[in-house]
C-alpha positions in Angstrom: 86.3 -46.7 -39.7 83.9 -47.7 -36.8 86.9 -49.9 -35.2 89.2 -46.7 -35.0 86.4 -44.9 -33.2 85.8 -47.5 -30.5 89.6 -47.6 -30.0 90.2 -43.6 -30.1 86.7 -44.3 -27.5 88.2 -46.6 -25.4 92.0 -44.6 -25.4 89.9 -41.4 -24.0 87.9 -43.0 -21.3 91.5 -45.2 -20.6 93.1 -41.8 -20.1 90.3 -39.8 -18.1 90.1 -43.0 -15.6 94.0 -42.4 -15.3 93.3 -39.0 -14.6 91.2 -39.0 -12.1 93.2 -41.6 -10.5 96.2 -39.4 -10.4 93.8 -36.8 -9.2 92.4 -38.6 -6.0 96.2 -40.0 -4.9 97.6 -36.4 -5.4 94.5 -35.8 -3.2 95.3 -38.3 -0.7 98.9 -37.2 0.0 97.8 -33.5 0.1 95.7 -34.7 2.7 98.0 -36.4 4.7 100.9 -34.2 4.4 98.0 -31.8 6.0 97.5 -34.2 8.9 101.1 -34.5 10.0 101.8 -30.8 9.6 98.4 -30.2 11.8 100.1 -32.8 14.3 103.3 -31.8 14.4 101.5 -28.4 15.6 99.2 -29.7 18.2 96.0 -28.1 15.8 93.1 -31.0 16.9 91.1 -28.8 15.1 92.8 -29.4 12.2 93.9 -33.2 12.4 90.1 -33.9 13.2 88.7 -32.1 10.1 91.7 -33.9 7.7 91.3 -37.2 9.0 87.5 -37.0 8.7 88.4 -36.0 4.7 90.8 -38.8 4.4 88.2 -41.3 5.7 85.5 -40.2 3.6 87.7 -40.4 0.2 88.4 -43.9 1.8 84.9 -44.8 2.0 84.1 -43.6 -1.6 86.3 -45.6 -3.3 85.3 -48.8 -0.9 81.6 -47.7 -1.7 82.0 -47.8 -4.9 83.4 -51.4 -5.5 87.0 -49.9 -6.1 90.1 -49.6 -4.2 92.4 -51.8 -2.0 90.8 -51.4 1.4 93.3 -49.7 2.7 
């Protein structure tokens, strides 16, 4: 009975890791789509404020011992 537990356990925390992976990319390309729509209209304003977002989702994931690099 305890071995089912750890496994149900282990699917959850397997699935809400997926989750907030999928989250954060969806993020990321909501974000960038945002940047080359704020280029393609001249809007510095804009592709400051985005890229300033993008690089601080960046660092988090660097910061916290995840992520490529990229």
């Amino acid at each position: 009975m305890s071995v089912g537990i750890l496994i149900a356990v282990g699917l959850v925390l397997a699935l809400f890791w997926f989750t907030l992976a999928v989250v954060r990319r969806g993020r990321i390309a909501d974000l960038e789509h945002s940047y080359r729509l704020a280029c393609k209209k001249g809007d510095t304003a804009r592709e400051e404020q985005v890229e300033a977002e993008l690089r601080d989702i960046r660092a988090s994931r660097r910061g916290s011992g995840r992520g490529s690099g990229r």
